[in-house]
C-alpha positions as CSV (number, residue, x, y, z in Angstrom):
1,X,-36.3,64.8,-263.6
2,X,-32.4,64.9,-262.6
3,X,-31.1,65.6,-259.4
4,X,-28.4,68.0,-260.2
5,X,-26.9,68.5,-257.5
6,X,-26.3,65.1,-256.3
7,X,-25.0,64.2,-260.0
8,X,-22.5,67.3,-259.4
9,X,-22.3,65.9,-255.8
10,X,-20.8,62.4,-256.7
11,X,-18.6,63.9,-259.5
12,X,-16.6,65.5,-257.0
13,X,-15.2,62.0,-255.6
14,X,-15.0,60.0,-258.9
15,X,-12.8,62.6,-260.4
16,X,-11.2,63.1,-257.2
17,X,-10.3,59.3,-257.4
18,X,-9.6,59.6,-261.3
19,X,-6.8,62.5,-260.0
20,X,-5.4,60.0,-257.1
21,X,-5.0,56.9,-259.6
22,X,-4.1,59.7,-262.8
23,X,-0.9,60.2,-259.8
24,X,0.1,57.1,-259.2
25,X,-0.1,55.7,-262.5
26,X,2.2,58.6,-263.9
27,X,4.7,58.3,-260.8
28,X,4.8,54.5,-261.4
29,X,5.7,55.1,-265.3
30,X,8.3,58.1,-264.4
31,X,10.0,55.9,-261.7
32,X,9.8,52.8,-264.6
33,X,11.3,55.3,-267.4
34,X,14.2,56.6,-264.9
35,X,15.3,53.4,-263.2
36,X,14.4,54.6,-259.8
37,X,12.7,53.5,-256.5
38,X,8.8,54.8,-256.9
39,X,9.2,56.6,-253.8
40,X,12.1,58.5,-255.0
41,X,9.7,59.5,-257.7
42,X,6.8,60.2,-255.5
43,X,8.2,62.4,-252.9
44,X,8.1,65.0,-255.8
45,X,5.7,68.0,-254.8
46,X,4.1,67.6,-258.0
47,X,2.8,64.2,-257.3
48,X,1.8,65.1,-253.7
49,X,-0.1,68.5,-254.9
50,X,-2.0,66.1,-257.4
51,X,-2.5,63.2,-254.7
52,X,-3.8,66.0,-252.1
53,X,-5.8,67.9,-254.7
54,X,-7.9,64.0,-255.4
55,X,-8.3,63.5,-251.9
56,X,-9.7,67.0,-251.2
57,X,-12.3,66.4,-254.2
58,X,-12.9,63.1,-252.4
59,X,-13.6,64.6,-249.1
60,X,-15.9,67.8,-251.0
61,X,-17.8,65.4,-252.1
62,X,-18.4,63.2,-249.0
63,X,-19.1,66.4,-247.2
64,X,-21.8,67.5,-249.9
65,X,-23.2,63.9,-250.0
66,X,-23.3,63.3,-245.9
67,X,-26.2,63.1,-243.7
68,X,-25.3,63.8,-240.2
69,X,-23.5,66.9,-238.8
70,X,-20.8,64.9,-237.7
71,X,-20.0,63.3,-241.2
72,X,-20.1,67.0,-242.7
73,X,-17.8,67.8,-239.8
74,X,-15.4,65.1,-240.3
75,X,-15.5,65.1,-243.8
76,X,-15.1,68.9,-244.0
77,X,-11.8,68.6,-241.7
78,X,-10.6,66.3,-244.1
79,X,-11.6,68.7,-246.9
80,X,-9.6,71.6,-244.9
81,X,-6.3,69.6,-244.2
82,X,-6.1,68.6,-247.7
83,X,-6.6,71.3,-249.1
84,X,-4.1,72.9,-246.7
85,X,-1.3,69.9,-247.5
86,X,-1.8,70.7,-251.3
87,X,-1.3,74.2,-251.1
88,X,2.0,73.3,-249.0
89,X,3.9,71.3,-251.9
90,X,2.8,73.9,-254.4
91,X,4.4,76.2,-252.3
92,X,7.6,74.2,-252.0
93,X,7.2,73.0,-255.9
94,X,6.7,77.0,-257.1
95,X,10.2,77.7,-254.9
96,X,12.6,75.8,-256.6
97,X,13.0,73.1,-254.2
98,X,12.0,69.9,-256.2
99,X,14.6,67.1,-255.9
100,X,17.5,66.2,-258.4
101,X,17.8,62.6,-259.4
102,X,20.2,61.5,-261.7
103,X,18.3,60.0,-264.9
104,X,19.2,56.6,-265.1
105,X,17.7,54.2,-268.2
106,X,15.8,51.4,-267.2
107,X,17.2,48.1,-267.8
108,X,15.9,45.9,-270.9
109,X,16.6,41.9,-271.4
110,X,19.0,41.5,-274.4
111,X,17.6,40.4,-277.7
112,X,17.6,36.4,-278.4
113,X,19.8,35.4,-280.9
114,X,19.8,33.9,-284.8
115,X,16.5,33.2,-286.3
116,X,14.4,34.6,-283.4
117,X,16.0,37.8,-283.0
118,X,15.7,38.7,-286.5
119,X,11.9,37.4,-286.3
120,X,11.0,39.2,-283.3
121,X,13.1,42.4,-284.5
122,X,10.7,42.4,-287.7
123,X,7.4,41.5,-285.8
124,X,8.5,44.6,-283.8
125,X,9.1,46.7,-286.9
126,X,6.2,45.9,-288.7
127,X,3.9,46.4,-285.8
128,X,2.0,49.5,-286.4
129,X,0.9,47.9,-290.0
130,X,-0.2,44.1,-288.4
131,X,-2.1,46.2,-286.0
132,X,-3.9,47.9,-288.5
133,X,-4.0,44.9,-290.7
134,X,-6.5,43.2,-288.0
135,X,-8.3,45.7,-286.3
136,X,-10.6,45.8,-289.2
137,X,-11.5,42.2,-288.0
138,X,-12.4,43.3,-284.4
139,X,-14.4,46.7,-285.5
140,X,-16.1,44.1,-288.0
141,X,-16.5,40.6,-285.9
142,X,-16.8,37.6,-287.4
143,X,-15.6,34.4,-287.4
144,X,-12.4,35.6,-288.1
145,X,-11.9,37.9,-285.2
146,X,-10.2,36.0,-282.9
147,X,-7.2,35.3,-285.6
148,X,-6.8,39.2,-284.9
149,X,-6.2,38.8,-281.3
150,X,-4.0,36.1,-281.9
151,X,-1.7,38.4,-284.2
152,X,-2.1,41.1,-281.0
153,X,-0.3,38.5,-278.5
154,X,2.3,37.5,-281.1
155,X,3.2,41.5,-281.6
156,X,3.2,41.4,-277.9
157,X,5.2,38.4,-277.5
158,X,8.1,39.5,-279.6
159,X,8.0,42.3,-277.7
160,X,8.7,40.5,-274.2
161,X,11.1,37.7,-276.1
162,X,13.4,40.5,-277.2
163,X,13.0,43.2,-274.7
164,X,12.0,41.2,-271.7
165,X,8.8,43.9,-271.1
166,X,5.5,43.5,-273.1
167,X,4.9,47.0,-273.3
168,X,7.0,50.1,-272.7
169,X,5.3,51.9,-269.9
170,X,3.2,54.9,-270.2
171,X,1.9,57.1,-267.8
172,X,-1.8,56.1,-268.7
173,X,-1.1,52.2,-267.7
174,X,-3.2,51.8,-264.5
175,X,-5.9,53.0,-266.1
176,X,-6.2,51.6,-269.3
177,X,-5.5,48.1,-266.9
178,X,-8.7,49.2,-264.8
179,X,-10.4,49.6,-268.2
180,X,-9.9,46.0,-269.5
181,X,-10.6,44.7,-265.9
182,X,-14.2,45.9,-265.8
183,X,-14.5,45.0,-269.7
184,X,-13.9,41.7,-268.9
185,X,-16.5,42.1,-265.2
186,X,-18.9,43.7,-268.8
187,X,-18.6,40.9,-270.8
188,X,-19.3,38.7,-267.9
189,X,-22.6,39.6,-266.8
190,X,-24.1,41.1,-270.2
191,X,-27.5,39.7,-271.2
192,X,-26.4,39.9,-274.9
193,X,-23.3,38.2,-275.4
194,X,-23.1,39.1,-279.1
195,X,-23.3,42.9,-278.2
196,X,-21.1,42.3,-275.7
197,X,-18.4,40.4,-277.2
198,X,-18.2,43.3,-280.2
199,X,-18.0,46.1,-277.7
200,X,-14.9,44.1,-275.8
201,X,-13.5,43.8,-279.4
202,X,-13.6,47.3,-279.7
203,X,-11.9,48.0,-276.8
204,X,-9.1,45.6,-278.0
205,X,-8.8,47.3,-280.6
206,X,-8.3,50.8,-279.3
207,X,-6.1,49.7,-276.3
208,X,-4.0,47.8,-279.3
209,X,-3.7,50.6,-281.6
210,X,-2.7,52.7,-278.2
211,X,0.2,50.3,-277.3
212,X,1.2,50.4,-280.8
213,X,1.3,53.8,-281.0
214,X,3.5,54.2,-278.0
215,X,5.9,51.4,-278.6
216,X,6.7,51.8,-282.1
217,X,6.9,55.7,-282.0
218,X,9.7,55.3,-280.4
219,X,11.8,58.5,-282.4
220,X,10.6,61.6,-283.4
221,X,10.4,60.3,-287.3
222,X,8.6,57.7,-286.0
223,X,6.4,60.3,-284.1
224,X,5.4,62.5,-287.0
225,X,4.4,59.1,-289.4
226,X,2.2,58.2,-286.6
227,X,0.6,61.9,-286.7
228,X,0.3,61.6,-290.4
229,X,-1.2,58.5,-290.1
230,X,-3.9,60.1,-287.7
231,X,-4.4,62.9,-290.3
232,X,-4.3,60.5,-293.2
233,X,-7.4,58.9,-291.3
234,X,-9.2,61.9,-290.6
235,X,-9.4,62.9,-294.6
236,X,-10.3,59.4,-295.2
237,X,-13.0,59.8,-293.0
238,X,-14.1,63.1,-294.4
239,X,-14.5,61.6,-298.0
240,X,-15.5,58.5,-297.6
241,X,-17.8,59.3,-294.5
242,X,-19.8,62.2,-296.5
243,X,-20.2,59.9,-299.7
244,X,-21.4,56.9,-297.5
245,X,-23.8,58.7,-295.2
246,X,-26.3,59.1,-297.6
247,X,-28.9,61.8,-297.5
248,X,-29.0,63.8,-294.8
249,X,-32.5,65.5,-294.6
250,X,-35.0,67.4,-292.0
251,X,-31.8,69.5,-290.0
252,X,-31.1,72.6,-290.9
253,X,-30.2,71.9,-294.9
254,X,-30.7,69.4,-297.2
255,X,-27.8,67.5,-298.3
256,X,-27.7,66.9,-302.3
257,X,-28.7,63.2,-303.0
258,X,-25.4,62.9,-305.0
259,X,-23.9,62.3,-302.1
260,X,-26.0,59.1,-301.2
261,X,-24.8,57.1,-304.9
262,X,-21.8,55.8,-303.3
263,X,-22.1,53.1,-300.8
264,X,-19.3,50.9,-299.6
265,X,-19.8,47.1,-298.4
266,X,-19.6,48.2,-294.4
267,X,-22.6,46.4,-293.5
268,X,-24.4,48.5,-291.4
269,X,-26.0,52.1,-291.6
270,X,-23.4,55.5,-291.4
271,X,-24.5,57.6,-289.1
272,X,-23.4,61.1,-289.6
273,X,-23.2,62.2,-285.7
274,X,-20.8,59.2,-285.3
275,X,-18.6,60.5,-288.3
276,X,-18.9,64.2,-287.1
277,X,-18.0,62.9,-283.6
278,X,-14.8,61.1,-284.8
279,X,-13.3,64.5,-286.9
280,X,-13.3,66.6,-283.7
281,X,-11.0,64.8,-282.6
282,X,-8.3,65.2,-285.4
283,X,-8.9,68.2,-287.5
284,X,-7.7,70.5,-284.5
285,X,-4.2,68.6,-284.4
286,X,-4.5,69.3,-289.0
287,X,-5.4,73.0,-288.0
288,X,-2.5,73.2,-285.5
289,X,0.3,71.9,-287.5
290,X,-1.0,74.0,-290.6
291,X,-1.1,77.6,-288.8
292,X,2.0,77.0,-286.2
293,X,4.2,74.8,-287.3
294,X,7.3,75.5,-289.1
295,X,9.1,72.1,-290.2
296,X,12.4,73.2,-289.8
297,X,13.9,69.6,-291.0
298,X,12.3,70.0,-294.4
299,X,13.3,72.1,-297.5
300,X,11.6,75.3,-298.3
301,X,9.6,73.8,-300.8
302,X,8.9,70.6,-298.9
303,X,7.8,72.6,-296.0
304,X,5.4,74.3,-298.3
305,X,3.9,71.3,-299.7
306,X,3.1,69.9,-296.3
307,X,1.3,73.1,-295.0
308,X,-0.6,72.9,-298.4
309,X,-1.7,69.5,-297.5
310,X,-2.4,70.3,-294.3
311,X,-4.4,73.1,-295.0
312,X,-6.4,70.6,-297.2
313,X,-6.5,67.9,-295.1
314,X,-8.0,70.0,-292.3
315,X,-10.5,72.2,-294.8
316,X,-12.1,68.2,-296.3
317,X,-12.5,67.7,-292.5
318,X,-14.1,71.1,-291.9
319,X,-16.4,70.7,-294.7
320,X,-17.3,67.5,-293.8
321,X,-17.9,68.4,-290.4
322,X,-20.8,71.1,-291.7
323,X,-22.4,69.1,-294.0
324,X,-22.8,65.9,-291.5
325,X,-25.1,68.7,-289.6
326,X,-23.8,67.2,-286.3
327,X,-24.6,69.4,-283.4
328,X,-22.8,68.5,-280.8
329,X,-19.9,68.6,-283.2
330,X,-20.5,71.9,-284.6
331,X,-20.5,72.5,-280.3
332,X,-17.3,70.9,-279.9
333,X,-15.8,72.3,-283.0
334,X,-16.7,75.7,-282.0
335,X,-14.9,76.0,-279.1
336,X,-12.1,73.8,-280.3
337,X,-10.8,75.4,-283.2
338,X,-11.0,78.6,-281.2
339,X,-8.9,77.4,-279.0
340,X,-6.5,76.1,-281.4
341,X,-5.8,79.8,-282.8
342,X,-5.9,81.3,-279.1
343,X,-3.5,79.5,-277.0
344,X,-1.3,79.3,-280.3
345,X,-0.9,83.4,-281.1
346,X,1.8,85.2,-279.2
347,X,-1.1,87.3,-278.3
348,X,-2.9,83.9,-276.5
349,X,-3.9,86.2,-273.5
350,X,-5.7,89.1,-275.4
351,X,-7.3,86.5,-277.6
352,X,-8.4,84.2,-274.6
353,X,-9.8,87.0,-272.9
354,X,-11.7,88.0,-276.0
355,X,-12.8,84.3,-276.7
356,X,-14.3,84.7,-273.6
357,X,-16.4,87.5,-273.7
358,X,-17.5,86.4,-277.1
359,X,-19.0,83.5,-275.4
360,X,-20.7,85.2,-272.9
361,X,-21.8,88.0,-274.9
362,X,-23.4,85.2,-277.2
363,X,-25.1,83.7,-273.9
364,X,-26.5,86.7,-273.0
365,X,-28.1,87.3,-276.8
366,X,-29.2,84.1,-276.9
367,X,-31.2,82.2,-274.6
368,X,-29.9,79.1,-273.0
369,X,-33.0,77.2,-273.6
370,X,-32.9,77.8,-277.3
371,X,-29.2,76.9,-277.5
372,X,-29.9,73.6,-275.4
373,X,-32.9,73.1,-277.3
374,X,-30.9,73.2,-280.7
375,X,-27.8,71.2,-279.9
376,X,-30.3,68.2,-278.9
377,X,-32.6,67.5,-281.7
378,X,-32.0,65.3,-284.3
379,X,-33.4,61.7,-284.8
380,X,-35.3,60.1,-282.1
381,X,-34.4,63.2,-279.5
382,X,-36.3,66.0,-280.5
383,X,-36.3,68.3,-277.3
384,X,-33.7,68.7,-274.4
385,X,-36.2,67.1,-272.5
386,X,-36.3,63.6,-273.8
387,X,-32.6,63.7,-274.0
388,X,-32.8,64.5,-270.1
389,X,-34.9,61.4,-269.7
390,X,-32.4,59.2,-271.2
391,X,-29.1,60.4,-268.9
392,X,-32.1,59.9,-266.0
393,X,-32.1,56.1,-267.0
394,X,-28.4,55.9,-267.4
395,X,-28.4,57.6,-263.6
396,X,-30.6,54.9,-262.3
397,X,-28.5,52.2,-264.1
398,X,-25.4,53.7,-262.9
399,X,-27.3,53.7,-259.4
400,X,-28.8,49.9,-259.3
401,X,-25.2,48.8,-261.1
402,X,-22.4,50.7,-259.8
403,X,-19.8,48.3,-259.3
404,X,-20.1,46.0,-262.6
405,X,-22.1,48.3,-264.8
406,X,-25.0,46.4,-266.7
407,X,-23.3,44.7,-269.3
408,X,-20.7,45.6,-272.3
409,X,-23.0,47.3,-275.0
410,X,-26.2,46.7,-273.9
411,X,-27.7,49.8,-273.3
412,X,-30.1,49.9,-275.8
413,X,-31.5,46.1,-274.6
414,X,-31.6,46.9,-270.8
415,X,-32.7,50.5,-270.7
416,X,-36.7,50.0,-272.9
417,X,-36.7,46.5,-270.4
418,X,-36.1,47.8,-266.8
419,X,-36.0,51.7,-267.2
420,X,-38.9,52.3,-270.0
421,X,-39.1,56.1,-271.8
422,X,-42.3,57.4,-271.6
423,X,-41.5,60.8,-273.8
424,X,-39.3,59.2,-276.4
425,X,-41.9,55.8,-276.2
426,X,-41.0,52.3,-277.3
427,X,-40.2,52.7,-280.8
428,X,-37.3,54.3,-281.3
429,X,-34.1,52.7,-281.1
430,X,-31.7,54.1,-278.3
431,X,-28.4,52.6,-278.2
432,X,-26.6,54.8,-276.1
433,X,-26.5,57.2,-273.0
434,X,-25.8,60.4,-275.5
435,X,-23.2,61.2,-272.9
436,X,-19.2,59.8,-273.1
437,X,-18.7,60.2,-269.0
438,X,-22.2,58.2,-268.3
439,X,-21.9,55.8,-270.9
440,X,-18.7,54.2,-269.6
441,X,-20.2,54.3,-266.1
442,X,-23.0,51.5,-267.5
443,X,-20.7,50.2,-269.8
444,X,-17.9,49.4,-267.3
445,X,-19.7,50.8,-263.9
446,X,-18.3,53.7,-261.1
447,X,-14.9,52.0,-261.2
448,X,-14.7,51.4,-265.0
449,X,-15.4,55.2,-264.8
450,X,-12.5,56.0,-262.6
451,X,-10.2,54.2,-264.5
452,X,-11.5,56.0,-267.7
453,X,-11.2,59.8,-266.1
454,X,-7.9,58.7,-265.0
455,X,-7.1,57.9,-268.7
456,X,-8.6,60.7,-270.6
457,X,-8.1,63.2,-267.7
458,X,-4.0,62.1,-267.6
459,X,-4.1,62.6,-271.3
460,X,-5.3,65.7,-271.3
461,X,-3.0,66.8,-268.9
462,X,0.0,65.7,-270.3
463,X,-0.8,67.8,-273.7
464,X,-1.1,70.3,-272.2
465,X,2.3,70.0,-270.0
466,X,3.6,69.5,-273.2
467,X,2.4,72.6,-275.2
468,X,3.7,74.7,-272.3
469,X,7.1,73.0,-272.0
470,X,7.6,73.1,-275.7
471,X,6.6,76.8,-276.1
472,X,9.2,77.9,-272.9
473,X,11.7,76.1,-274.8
474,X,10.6,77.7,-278.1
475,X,10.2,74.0,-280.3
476,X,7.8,75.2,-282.3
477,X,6.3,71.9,-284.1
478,X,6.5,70.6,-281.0
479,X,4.0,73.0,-279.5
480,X,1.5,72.5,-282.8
481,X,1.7,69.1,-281.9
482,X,0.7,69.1,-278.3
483,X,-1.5,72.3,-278.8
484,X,-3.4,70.2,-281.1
485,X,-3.7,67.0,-279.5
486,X,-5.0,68.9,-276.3
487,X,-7.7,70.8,-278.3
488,X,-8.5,67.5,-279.7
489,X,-9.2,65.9,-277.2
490,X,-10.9,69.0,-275.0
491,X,-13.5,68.4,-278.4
492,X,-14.1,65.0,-277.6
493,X,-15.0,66.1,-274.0
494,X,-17.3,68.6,-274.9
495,X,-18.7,66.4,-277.8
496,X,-19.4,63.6,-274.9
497,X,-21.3,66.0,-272.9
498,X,-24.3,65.6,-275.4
499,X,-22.9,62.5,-277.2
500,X,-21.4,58.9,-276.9
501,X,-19.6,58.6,-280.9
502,X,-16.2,57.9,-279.1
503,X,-17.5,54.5,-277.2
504,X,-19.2,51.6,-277.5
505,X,-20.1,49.3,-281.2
506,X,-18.8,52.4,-283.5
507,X,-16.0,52.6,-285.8
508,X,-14.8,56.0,-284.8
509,X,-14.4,54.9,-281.7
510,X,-10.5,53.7,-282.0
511,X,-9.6,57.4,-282.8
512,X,-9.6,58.5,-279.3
513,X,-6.8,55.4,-278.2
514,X,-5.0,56.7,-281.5
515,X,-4.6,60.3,-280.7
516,X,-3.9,59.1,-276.5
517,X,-1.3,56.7,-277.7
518,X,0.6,60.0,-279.5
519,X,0.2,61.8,-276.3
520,X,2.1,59.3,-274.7
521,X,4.4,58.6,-277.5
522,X,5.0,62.3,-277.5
523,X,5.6,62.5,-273.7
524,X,8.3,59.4,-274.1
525,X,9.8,60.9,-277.1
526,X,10.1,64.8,-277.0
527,X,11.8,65.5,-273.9
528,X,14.6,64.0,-275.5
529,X,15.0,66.9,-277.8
530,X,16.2,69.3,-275.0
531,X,19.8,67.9,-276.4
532,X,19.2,69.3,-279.8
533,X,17.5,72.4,-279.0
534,X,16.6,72.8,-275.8
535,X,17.6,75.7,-272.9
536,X,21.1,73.7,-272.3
537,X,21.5,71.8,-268.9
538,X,17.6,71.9,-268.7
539,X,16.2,68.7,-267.6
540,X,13.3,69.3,-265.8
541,X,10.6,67.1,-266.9
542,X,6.7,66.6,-266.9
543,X,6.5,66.8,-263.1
544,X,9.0,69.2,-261.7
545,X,11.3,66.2,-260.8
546,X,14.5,67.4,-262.0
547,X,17.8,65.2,-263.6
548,X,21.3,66.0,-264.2
């Protein structure tokens, strides 16, 4: 039904491009951040390992996908001397060689003066609760929702009166500017513009609540309320999520109908994979923080009472998490958490090797079909197959609409119209692709795609630098931080494999932006420590680029 190979085929240049734009975006936002010229910034090895590793994956996948001999040959020479240059800077990056530049501030506008400066100064202060004072209106439209966006360009505004800059800069820009590009292309040539018109406000909202994350965490108190925040959420979710959801029947247990008394005035059904969907995301930065971190800063008792809150926070998640019955969760979860306690034990290696085998031992016992079988049935899907026929018509969308996508949110409109089901039939209702990566390819089409990798793929990334850079440097709440955030949102990728909760018309769907915007909040913020703590005279950052 799916041709594998070329979907594997075609990956290999979109994420090669994702790697080439994930670059230049985070050279652009270093050179910003430092005060320098960009090419100062991207002469580093770093960037030219990542640039040649993107246009090696570009050239693979030509070579896979060409017809002739002499496109594979071509193509395959490219392929080669890429490869080849790559392997070159991470030669000359491993051997000490990486530039020095002096660090240099970038230069901001002065603040107005008298009654403005003191407006915009508390416009600027209060951002993070006007942002989430009206992103209930754009989650929720109505007539009302515009007045949010309005309160989005004043926040903004203050920003540029008093700072000269709308935003900071984060490494993630050029993508999240791709994004709204081909969300404005969606909204354009939808067929539904209501659907439409609430999946650009959703976007809105999370590339809002992403910019306010990064501009007002601008200190590392700052950085931890935001975190709480996030964690605050994720227990708010858990209760009121599992009250609201109703009765969950005909999985693998019945939930009691107590919990389907309580119903709050949202308006529309709660689905429990979207909930589910949304938790993966935070409880591994909860479980983190409560096994690893140490909160130095804090009295003995203090520190105790946040681990105990913690601990709570992320066992109302957990529970919630098994009694939603989400699969794809209970997937995502699964290898999340692991990963959590692995790469956080001093004995990360033994454990990773033994997380390994665990998995493989477990493939071997149990057959794949069963497993695939198991992690795709609930509702309308019953059977890998019918969910097989439904990435199929989101390949032949992606195929007939690569540049534009079909339309912001209208998946469930086009696909029964021009790409019919015959194993699921006409009934059912499917809204989505019930996969993250193809989803925003017909949401936003092939370059919409790109610009998403680029986001998510820099994100992940940058965790991960993080957790590393803070564990050589032995800042240990730094490392819970970071370790968490990257096995959040390594959940959320394996969660989109068989699922779309973290995109489109659903709520949870601002929770990605959230934990992305602390990524880059933490990347701004956290290499500042190095003067409190840090190896001294070390002041080598994310790339390699080095400053005195």
């Amino acid at each position: 039904m799916i041709d594998w190979a070329g979907v594997c085929t075609n990956a290999l240049w979109i994420v090669g491009l994702a790697v080439v734009l994930t670059a230049l975006s985070h050279a652009r936002w270093l050179a910003g951040e430092r005060g320098l010229r960009y090419r100062a910034v991207w002469g580093a090895p770093a960037y030219q390992v990542a640039f040649d590793l993107g246009l090696a994956l570009v050239s693979a996948g030509l070579f896979f996908s060409a017809r002739s001999t002499w496109e594979r040959l071509c193509w395959g020479a490219f392929a080669l001397l890429y490869t080849a240059l790559g392997w070159v800077e991470w030669r000359r990056k491993s051997g000490g060689t990486n530039p020095a530049h002096a660090m240099r501030p970038a230069m901001e506008a002065g603040p107005a003066g008298g009654i403005l400066a003191w407006f915009t100064g508390t416009v600027q202060r209060a951002e993070p609760w006007l942002i989430l004072a009206v992103v209930p209106l754009l989650l929720f439209p109505g007539r009302h929702s515009p007045w949010a966006l309005v309160v989005i360009a004043l926040v903004w505004g203050c920003r540029w009166l008093s700072r000269g800059r709308l935003s900071v800069r984060t490494p993630s820009d050029w993508g999240i500017i791709g994004m709204l590009l081909m969300s404005g292309i969606g909204f354009w040539v939808s067929v539904d513009p209501s659907l439409a018109r609430a999946a650009l406000y959703q976007m809105l909202a999370g590339v809002a609540i992403y910019y306010g994350v990064a501009n007002w965490a601008d200190s590392g108190g700052r950085l931890w309320v935001a975190t709480a925040g996030l964690l605050a959420l994720g227990g708010a979710v858990a209760l009121g999520g599992v009250l609201t959801v109703g009765t969950i029947r005909h999985k693998l247990f019945d939930v009691p109908q107590v919990m389907g008394r309580v119903r709050l005035p949202l308006g529309e059904t709660v689905n429990p994979n979207v909930l589910a969907g949304g938790l993966c995301l935070i409880l591994p930065v909860a479980l983190s923080l409560a096994l690893f971190a140490k909160f130095d800063r804090q009295s003995p008792a203090g520190a105790r009472l946040v681990r105990a809150l913690l601990i709570l926070d992320a066992l109302a998640m957990l529970a919630a998490a098994v009694l939603l019955q989400s699969r794809g969760a209970w997937l995502a979860l699964g290898l999340g958490l692991p990963l959590v306690v692995t790469l956080g034990s001093r004995w990360r290696k033994a454990l990773l090797v033994a997380l390994i085998a665990a998995i493989v031992i477990l493939l071997n016992r149990v057959p794949l079909d069963q497993v695939l079988e198991a992690i795709s049935t609930g509702g309308a899907i019953n059977g890998w197959d019918k969910r097989e026929e439904i990435w199929s018509r989101a390949l032949y969308m992606i195929q007939d609409f690569s540049y534009t996508g079909i339309g912001l949110g209208t998946f469930g409109v086009v696909g029964p119209v021009l790409y019919p089901y015959f194993l699921i039939g006409p009934d059912p209702h499917i809204p989505h692709a019930h996969n993250l990566f193809l989803q925003v390819a017909v949401d936003l089409g092939i370059p919409g795609l790109i610009s998403f990798l680029s986001l998510y793929g820099g994100s992940l990334w940058l965790a991960w630098r993080g957790c590393q850079r803070a564990r050589s440097w032995g800042r240990v709440d730094e490392k819970a931080l970071f370790l968490g955030l990257f096995a959040g949102l390594v959940a959320m990728g394996l969660h989109g494999m068989v699922d779309a909760v973290t995109w489109g018309i659903v709520k949870p769907a601002i929770v990605p932006w959230w934990v992305m915007g602390l990524v880059a909040a933490a990347t701004r913020v956290l290499p500042c420590s190095r003067e409190e703590g840090g190896e001294q005279g070390k002041t080598e950052d994310f790339t390699g680029v080095t400053g005195g």
